[in-house]
N, C-alpha and C positions, 0 to 999 in steps of 0.2 A: 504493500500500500504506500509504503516513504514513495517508492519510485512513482506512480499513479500522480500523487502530491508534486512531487516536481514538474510533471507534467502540464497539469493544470498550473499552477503557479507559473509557468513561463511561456504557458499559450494565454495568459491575464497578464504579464508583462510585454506579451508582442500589443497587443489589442492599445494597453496602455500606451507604447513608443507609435504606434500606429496612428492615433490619436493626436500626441505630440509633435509628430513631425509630419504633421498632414502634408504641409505645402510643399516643403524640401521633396518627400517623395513624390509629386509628381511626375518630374521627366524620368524618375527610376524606373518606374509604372509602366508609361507609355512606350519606353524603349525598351523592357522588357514583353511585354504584349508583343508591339513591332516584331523585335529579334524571334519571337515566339511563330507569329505567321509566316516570317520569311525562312526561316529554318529548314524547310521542308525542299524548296525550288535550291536553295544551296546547297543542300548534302545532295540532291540531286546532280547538280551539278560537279559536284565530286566525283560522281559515279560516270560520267562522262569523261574523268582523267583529267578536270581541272584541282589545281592547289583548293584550300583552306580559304587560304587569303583571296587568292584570285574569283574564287567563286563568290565568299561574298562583298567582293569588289563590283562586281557584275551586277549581283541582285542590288546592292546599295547604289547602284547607277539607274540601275530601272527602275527603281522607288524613285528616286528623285526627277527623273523625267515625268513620269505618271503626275505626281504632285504637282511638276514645272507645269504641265499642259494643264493640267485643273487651275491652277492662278491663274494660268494668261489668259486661258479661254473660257472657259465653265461659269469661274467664279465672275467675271465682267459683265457674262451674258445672264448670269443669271439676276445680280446685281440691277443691272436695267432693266429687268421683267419685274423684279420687284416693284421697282419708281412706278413700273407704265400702269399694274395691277392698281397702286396707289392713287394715281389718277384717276383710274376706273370706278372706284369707291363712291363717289359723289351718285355717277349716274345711274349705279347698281340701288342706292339707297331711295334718290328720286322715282325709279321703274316700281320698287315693290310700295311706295308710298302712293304712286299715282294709280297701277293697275293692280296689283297682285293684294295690297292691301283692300281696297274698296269688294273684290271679288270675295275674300275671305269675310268682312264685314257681311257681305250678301248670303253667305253659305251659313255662318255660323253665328253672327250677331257679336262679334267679338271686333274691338276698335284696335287692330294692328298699329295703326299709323301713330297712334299716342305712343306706344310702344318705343315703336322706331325711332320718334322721335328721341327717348329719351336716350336709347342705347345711340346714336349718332352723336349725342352731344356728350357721353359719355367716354367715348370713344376719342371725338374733338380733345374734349381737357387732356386726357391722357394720352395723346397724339403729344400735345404741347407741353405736359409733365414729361415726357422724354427727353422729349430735345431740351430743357432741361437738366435735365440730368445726363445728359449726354455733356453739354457744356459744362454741368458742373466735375462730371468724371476726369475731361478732357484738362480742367481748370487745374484739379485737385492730380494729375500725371504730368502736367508743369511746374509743380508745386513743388513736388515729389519725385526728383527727380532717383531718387535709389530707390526706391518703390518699383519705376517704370525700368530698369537697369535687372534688377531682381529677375521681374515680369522675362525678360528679354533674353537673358539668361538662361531662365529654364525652359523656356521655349527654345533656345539654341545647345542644351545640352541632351534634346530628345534623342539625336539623331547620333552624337558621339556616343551615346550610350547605346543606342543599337548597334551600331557596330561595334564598338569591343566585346559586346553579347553573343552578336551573332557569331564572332570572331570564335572566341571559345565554348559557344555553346555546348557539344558535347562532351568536351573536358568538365566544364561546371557539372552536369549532370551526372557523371559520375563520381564524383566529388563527393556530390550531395548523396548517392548510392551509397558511397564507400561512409560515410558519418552513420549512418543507417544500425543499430545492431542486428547482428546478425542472425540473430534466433526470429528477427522479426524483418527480416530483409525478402525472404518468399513471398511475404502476405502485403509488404508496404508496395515492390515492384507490380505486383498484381495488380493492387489499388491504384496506383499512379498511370497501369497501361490504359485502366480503365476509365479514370478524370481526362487521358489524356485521346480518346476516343472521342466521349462526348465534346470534352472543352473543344477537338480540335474541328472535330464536323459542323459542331456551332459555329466556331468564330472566321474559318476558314470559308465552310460551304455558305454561313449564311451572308456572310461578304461578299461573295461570288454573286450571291442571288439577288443581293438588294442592287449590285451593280445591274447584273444582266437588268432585271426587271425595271430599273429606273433606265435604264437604256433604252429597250423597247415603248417602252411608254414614250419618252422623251423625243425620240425616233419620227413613231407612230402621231404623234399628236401633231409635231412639226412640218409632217408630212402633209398631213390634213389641213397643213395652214391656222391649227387653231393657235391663237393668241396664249405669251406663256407657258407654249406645249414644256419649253425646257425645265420650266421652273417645275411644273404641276408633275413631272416625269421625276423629277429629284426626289423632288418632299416624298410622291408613292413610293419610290425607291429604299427611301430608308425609314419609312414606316415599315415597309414590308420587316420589319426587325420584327413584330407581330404579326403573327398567320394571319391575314384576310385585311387586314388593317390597314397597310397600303392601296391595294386595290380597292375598298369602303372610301378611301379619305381620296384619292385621286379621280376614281371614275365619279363620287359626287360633284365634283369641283371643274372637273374637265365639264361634264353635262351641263354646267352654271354655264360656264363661259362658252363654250359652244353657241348654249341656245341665243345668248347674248347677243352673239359677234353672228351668227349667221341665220335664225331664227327658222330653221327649218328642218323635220325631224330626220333627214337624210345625215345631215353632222351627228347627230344624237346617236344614230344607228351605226356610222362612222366610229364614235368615241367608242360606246360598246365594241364594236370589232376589235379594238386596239388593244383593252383593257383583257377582252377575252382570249386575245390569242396570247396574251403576257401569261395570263393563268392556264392555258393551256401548256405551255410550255414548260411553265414551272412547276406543273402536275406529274409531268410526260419527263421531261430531262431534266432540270435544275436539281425538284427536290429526291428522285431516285439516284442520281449520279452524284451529287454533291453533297448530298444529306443523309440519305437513306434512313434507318431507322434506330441510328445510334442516338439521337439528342435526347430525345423526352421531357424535354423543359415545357412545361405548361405554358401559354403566351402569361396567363395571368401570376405565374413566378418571373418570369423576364421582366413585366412591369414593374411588380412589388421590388423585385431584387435592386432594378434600376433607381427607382424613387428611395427604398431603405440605405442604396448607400450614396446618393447623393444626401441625405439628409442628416447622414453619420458623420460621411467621412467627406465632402464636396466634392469635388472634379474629382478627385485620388477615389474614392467610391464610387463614385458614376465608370470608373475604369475598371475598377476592382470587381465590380458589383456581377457582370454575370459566370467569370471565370468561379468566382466565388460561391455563384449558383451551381454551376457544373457541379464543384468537388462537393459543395453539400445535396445536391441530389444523386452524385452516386453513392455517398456515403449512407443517405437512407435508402438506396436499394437494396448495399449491401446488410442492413441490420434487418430489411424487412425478409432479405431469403435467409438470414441465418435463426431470425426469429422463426418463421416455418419451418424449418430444419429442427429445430429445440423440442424442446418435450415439452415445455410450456404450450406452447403451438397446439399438438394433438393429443394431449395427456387425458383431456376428458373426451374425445375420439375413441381410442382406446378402449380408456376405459367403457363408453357408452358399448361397443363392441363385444368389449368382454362379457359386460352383464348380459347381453342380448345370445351372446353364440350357449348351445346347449352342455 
């Protein structure tokens, strides 16, 4: 039992430094994560007869290209979809005030437009409480200037830390193997193949899939000519982080603007098409090939997990938060098969057995 006690006692002093050093650990986090994902395309590349180094030379090359073409391009084009969507806002609130309100008044006796009113001017203040606060954040990162240095900092040590990670990655992990004792080294690698199964089809495949699917969409909607197809193709994209949930928040949103911009149900039947063939795909090849049926995370644990550790731990738990889901949802599957395994399990089974046979 001393040993047990040490146990706990030093997984309540990580918790503790965890807590402590929230901000510091950020860029550990993130470049640990990183090194984590790219790990797999570099021992790959090992196996092709490149060096250690040289391989993930290569992959820290094509990370940072992918990145490069997302600032120069993605992020400007999506940037200005935002502004134009912003624009858009006035005439969207005057349409459901002039037609859509009066109609619902007519069907149900219910005064929408007071309504609206109030959510528009609600909307107004706190339009204007940002920028606000945006001046005064802006004010108070001139102020401060080691504050804003700190900030810069740890955003510039994401990427050193990935690489000297990735650099030794399986030296580290043996390491950590070899601190292991021994009596309990069978049952720890077991459990680690296992975190390392789900954690990796989650964070791996479901990357993959928010990309493809905010691609398609993005694609698809642009194609169509619909306004902000890029923007509305992102956002479902990494919604898609929840089953169904991109597709619900994207094809409502694409159908808004659609009937808006072209008012005719052939766009409508258009969007559907787009949306539908995303989820076909991701039915048919995404989630069979990149997924299959290692994860098991409920959408509604990804959420909670998400929100408990932003609320714990901030940004360092919103990072933390579903890897952290992974290892404790295997760790309840493994208690809940060794609890059916146990005699606790089917002991009045059994027994109910015994008393019954002649």
């Amino acid at each position: 039992m001393r040993r047990e006690w040490w146990v706990l006692i030093a997984a309540v002093a990580m918790l503790w430094l965890l807590f402590e050093l929230e901000t510091m650990l950020m860029p550990f986090i993130a470049g640990m994560i990183v090194a984590y994902l790219a790990d797999p395309l570099a021992t790959r590349m090992q196996r092709w007869g490149l060096s250690r180094t040289l391989a993930v030379c290569c992959v820290f090359l094509f990370m940072v290209l992918v990145l490069g073409v997302a600032l120069l391009i993605l992020i400007p084009l999506a940037v200005q979809q935002i502004r134009q969507f912003g624009q858009l806002v006035p005439g969207i609130f005057e349409w459901v005030e002039t037609v859509f309100a009066p109609q619902i008044r007519g069907w149900t006796g219910l005064d929408v437009a007071s309504d609206l009113e109030n959510v528009q001017e609600t909307l107004a203040e706190h339009w204007q409480d940002a920028g606000g606060y945006l001046a005064q954040f802006l004010g108070q990162i001139g102020r401060s200037g080691m504050a804003f240095v700190t900030w810069v900092t740890y955003v510039a040590l994401i990427p050193v830390v990935t690489f000297y990670l990735l650099l030794d990655w399986s030296r580290l992990l043996e390491n950590l193997r070899n601190l292991v004792p021994r009596q309990w080294e069978p049952e720890a690698v077991r459990l680690v193949a296992r975190c390392d199964d789900v954690l990796s089809a989650f964070l791996r495949g479901q990357l993959l899939v928010m990309l493809t699917l905010g691609a398609i969409y993005s694609i698809g909607l642009t194609l169509m000519g619909v306004r902000f197809g890029l923007l509305i193709g992102m956002v479902a994209g990494l919604a898609s982080i929840v089953p169904f949930l991109g597709f619900i928040v994207g094809i409502s949103v694409a159908l808004i603007v659609a009937f808006f911009q072209f008012g005719s149900w052939l766009a409508l039947v258009g969007v559907v098409a787009v949306f539908s063939f995303g989820q076909v795909i991701e039915s048919t090849v995404l989630q069979p090939k990149l997924l299959g049926d290692k994860i098991g995370l409920h959408p509604v644990a990804v959420i909670f997990a998400v929100l408990a550790g932003g609320t714990l731990f901030g940004f360092t738990g919103v990072l933390l938060a579903l890897p952290a889901a992974a290892v404790i949802m295997v760790l309840l599957r493994e208690l809940k098969d060794r609890y059916k395994r146990s005699s606790l399990y089917d002991a009045g089974l059994r027994k109910r057995h015994g008393e019954d046979s002649p």
